[in-house]
C-alpha positions in Angstrom: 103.3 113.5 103.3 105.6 116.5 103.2 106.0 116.1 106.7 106.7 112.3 106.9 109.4 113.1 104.0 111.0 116.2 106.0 111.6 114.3 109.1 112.8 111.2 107.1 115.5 113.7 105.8 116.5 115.0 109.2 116.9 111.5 110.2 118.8 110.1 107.4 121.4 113.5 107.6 121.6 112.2 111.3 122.6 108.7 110.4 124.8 110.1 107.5 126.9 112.3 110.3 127.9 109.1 112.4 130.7 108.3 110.5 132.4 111.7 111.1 132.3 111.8 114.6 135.4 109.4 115.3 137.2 112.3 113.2 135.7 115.1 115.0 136.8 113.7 118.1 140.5 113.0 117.2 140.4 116.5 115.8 139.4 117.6 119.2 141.5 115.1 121.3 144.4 116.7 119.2 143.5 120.1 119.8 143.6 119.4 123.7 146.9 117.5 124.0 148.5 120.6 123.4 148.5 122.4 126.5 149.6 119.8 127.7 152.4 119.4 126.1 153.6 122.9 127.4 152.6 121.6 131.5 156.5 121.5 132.5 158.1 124.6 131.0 155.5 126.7 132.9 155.6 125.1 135.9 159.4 126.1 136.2 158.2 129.4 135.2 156.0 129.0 138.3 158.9 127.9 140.3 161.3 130.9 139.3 158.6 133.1 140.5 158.0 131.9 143.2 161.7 131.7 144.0 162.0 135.4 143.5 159.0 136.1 146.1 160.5 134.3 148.4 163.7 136.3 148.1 162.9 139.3 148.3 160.4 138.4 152.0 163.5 137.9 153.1 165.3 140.7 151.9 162.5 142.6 153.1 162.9 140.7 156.9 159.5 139.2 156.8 160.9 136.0 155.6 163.7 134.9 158.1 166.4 132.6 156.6 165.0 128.9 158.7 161.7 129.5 157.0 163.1 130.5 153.3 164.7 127.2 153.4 162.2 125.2 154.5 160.0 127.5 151.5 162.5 126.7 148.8 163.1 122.9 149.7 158.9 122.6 149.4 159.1 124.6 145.8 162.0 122.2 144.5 160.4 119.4 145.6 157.5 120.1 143.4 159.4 120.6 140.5 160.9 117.5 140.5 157.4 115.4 141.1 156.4 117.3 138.1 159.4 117.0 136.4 159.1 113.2 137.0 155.8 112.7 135.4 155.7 111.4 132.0 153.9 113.9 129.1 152.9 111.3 126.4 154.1 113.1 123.0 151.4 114.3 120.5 151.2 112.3 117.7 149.5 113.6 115.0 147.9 111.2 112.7 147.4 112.5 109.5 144.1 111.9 107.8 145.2 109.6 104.5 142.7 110.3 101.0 141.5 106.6 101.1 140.4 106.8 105.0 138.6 110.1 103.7 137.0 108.0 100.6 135.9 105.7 103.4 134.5 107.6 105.8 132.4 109.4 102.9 131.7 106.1 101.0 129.9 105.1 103.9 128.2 108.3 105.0 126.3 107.7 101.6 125.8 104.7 101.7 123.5 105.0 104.7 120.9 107.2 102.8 121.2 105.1 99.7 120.7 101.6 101.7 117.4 103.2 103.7 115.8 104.8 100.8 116.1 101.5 98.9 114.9 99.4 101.7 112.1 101.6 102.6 111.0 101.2 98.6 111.6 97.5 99.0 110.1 96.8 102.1 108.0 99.9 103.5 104.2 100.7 102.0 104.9 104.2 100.7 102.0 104.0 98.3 99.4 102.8 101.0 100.7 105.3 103.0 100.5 108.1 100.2 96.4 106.8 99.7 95.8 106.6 103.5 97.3 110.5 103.8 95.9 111.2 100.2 93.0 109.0 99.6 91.3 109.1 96.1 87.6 111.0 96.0 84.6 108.8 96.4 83.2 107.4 92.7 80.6 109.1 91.0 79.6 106.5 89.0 79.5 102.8 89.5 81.3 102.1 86.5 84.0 104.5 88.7 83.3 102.5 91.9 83.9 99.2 90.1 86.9 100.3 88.6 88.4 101.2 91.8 87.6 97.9 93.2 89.5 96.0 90.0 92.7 98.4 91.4 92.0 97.5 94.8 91.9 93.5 93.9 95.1 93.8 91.6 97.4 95.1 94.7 95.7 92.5 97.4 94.5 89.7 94.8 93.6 87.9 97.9 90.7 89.3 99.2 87.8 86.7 98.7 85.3 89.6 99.7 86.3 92.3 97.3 85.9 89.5 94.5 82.7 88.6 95.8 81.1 92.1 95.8 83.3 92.4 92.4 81.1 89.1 91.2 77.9 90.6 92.3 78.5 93.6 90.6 79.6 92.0 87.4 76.4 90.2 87.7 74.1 92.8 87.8 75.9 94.8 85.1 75.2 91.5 82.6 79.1 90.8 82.6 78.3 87.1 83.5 82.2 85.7 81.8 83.4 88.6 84.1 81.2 87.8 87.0 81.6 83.7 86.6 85.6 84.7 86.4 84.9 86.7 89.5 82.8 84.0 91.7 85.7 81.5 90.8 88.5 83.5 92.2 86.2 83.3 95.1 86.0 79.6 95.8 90.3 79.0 94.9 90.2 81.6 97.9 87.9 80.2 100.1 88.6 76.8 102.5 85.9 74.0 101.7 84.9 73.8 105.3 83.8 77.4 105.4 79.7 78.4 105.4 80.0 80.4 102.6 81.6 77.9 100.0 78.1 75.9 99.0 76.5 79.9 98.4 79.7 80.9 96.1 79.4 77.1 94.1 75.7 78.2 94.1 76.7 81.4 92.3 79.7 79.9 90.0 76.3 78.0 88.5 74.2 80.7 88.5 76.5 83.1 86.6 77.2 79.7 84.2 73.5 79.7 83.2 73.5 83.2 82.1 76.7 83.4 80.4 75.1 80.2 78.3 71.9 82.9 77.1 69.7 80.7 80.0 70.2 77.9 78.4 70.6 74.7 80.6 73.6 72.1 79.4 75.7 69.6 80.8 78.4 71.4 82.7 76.0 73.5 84.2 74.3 70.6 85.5 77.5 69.0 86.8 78.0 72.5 88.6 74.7 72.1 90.3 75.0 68.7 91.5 78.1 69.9 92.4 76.9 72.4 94.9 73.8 70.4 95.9 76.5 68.0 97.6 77.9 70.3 99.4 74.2 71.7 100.9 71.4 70.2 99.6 69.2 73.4 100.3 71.2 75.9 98.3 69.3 78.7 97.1 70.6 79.4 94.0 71.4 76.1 92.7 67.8 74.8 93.7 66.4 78.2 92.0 68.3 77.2 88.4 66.6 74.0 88.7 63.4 75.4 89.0 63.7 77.6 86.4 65.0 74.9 84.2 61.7 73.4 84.8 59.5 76.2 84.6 61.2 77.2 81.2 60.3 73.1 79.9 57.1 73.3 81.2 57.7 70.9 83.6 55.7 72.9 86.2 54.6 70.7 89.5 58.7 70.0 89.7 59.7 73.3 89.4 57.3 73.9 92.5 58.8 71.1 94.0 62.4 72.5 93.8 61.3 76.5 94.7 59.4 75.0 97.6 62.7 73.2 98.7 64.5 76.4 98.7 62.3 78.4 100.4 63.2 76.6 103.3 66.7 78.6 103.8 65.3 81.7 102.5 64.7 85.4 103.9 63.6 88.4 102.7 63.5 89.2 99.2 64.2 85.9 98.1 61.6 84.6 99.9 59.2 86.7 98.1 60.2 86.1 95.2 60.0 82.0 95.8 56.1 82.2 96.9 55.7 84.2 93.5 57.5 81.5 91.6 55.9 78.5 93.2 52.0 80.3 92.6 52.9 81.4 89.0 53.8 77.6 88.4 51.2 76.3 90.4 49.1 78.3 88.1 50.5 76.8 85.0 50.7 73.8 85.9 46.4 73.8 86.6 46.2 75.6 83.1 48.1 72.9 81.6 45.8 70.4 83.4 49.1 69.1 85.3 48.5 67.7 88.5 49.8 69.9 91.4 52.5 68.1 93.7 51.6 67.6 97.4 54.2 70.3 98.6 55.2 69.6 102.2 55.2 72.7 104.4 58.7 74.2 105.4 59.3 73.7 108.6 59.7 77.0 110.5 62.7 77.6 112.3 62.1 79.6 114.7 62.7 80.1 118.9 61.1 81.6 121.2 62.6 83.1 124.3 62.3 85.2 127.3 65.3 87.1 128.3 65.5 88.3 131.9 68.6 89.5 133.9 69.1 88.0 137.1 68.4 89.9 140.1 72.0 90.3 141.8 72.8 91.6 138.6 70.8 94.1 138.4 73.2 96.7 139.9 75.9 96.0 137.5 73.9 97.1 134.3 72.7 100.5 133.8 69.1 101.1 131.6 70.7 102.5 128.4 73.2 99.6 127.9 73.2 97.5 124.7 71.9 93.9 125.0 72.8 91.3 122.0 70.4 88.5 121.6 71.7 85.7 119.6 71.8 82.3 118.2 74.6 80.5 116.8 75.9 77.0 115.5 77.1 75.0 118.7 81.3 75.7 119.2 81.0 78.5 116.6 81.2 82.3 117.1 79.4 83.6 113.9 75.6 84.2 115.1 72.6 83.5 112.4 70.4 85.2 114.1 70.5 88.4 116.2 68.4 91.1 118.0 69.4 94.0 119.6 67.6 95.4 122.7 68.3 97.7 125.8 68.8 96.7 129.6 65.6 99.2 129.9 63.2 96.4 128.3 64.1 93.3 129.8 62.8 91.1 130.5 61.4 90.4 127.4 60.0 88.0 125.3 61.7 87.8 121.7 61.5 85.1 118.2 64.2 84.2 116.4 64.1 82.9 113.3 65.4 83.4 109.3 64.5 87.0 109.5 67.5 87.6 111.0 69.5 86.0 109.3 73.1 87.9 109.6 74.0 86.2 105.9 71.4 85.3 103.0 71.0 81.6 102.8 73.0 81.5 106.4 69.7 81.3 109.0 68.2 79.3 111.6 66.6 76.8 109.2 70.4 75.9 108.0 71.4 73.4 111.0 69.6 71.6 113.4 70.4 72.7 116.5 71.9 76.2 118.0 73.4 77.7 121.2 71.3 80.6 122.1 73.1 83.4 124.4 72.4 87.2 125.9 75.1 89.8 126.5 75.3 93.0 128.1 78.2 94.8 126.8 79.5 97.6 128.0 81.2 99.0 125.4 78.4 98.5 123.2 80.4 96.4 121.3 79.2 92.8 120.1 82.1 91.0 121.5 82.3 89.5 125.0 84.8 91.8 127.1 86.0 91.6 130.4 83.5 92.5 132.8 79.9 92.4 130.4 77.2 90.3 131.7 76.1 87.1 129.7 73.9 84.2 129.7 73.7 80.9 127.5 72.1 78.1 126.7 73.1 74.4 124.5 72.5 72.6 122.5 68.7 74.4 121.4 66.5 72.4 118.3 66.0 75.3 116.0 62.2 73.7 115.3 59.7 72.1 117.2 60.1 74.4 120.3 56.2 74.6 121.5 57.0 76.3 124.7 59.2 79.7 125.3 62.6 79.0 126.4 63.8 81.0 129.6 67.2 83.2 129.3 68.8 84.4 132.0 71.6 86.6 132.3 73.2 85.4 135.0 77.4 85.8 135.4 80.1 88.2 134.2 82.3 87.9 131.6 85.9 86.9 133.6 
C-alpha cells in the first residue's frame, strides 16, 4: 500500500509542475534573447579587427594594395548585411501577482481534484483488503459475521445470501434465515433453475420460525413453490411432515416418495428413512399402506470412445469431461471426470451426480449428452480440444448403452 501511495505522490507532484513550465520557459527564452541583443556591436568589433590585420599585411608587403581592397570591400559588405538585419527588442514581461495566484491556484487544484475523484470513484478500500486482507475466522459466529460485512458493501450477491440463509438456518435463526432466503428470490430472475429450490426454502424456514407448526401462509408458500416445480424437495418434505406430525401416515409416504424422485445423496437417505418410519406407523395404526409407485430412475448409460484419427491429437494424461445437460443450456446436471488413458469406457449417469441438490437427471425429460478433451484441463470448450455430442437423449427408459464418440475439434 505504501508503495501504491508513494508513486501516486510522485505522480500527482508531476501533474502539479505542469502549470510552471510555460514560466520556466519564458524565463529561459528571456535569458537567451540577450546575447542576442549584443550580435551587432560585436560584429563591428569583428570588423575593426579585422580591418587592422589587414593593414598592417600590407604594411608588412604581404598584402599588396589590389588585394586589401578587394579584402576591405568583402569585410564592409558584411557589416552592412548584418547591420541590415532586424534584432527583435527584448521585451520583458513582468510576472503580475494575480497570474502568480493562477498559476498556483491551479497547481493545487490538480492534487485536490485527483484525490477527491480517486475517493469518489476509485476502490481504495477493496484495494486496501485485496493488499491487506483480514485473517481467516476462527469461529463461525466470526465467519458469519464477515459474510453480513461482505453482503452490506455488495447487497447484491444472491449467493452470499444464500450460504448467509443456510447458515442462519442451521444456527436456529429461522426470522434471520427466512429474511435471508427472501433477499434471495427479489435477487433471482423467475426463469432461473434455482428459483423453485429458494421458494422451497422461504417455506421451509417459514415452518420453523412458526415452532413447526403448519398455518395458512405457510401453506400458500408451498402451493406456491409446488407451481413452479411440482417435485420440489423441500416443499414436498414440509408436507410430509405435516402429515406424519397429524398422523396422517400413508399420505405423508405418498408425498416423501414423490420427492425422492429429484433427490441425491443425503436427502435421499433420509426420504427412504422417512417413508419406512411411516410405513411403519401407518401398519401400527392399522392404516392401510398406499400403493407407492416406483420412481423412475433417471439414469444413462454410455460408452465413450475417441475416434481413431484423433487419436494423435490427445495425449494419455489429458482431462476428459463427461456430461449431460438440458438441451440449448450450458450448466451440466450430471458430470464425470475421466482420463484419455481409459477410454473407451463405459460410464452411468444419473442423480448421483447431480452438480446442484434437487438439480439432477430426473428434473427434465430429455438431455444433450457430450465428451470433451480439454487441453487446458479446464471444463470449458477452447479452441483446439476435442468433443463429441449427442441430442436430444430421454433421461429414462434407455434399455440399451448409448455410443459416444469423440469425433471433431473444437474450431
Amino acid at each position: 500500500m505504501i508503495e501504491l501511495w508513494g508513486t501516486m505522490a510522485v505522480l500527482t507532484l508531476i501533474a502539479a509542475a505542469i502549470p510552471f513550465w510555460p514560466l520556466l520557459r519564458r524565463r529561459s527564452a528571456q535569458r537567451e534573447a540577450v546575447p542576442a541583443q549584443d550580435r551587432q556591436h560585436q560584429n563591428i568589433e569583428i570588423f575593426r579587427e579585422r580591418l587592422a590585420e589587414l593593414e598592417q599585411e600590407r604594411r608588412a608587403g604581404t598584402l599588396d594594395d589590389a588585394s586589401f581592397e578587394v579584402l576591405k570591400t568583402e569585410l564592409e559588405r558584411n557589416l552592412l548585411i548584418d547591420a541590415e538585419t532586424p534584432v527583435a527588442p527584448l521585451q520583458r514581461l513582468p510576472l503580475s501577482g494575480a497570474q502568480l495566484t493562477s498559476i498556483v491556484l491551479l497547481a493545487l487544484l490538480i492534487p485536490v481534484a485527483a484525490f477527491g475523484l480517486y475517493s469518489y470513484l476509485g476502490r481504495s478500500a477493496d484495494l486496501a483488503m485485496a493488499l491487506n486482507p483480514p485473517p481467516p475466522p476462527a469461529t463461525l459466529e466470526e465467519a458469519v459475521a464477515q459474510l453480513e460485512q461482505e453482503l452490506e458493501r455488495n447487497p447484491n450477491n444472491a449467493e452470499g445470501w444464500y450460504l448467509l440463509g443456510t447458515t442462519y438456518m442451521g444456527q436456529e435463526r429461522y426470522p434471520e434465515g427466512l429474511a435471508a432466503f427472501k433477499r434471495v428470490a427479489e435477487l433471482l430472475p423467475q426463469g432461473a433453475p434455482q428459483y423453485a429450490g429458494v421458494q422451497g426454502q422461504i417455506a421451509q424456514a417459514m415452518y420453523f420460525a412458526a415452532n413447526g407448526k403448519m398455518n395458512d401462509e405457510i401453506r400458500a408458500q408451498i402451493d406456491h413453490t409446488l407451481t413452479i416445480d411440482p417435485q420440489e424437495i423441500a416443499a414436498l418434505g414440509l408436507l410430509g411432515i405435516d402429515a406424519y406430525e397429524s398422523g396422517r401416515y400413508p399420505d405423508a409416504m405418498l408425498y416423501w416418495n414423490k420427492a425422492l424422485v429429484g433427490a441425491s445423496g443425503e436427502a435421499a437417505q433420509s426420504l427412504k428413512a422417512g417413508i419406512e418410519q411411516a410405513r411403519q406407523q401407518a401398519l401400527a395404526a392399522g392404516q392401510t399402506l398406499p400403493d407407492l409407485p416406483q420412481p423412475v430412475v433417471a439414469a444413462i448409460d454410455l460408452r465413450v470412445s475417441l475416434a481413431p484419427e484423433l487419436q494423435a491429437k490427445a495425449s494419455p494424461e489429458q482431462t476428459v469431461f463427461v456430461f449431460a445437460r438440458p438441451v440449448g443450456q450450458r450448466m451440466p446436471l450430471a458430470a464425470v471426470r475421466l482420463k484419455v488413458s481409459e477410454l473407451p469406457k463405459q460410464i452411468r449417469l444419473d442423480d448421483s451426480q447431480a452438480m446442484m441438490a434437487g438439480r439432477g437427471l430426473s428434473s427434465v425429460s430429455e438431455v444433450e449428452i457430450g465428451a470433451l478433451i480439454s487441453q487446458s484441463g479446464a471444463a470449458g470448450a477452447q479452441p483446439g480440444d476435442l468433443t463429441g455430442t449427442q441430442s436430444p437423449v430421454p433421461v429414462s427408459g434407455n434399455d440399451q448403452v448409448l455410443e459416444l464418440v469423440i469425433d471433431r475439434v473444437v474450431e
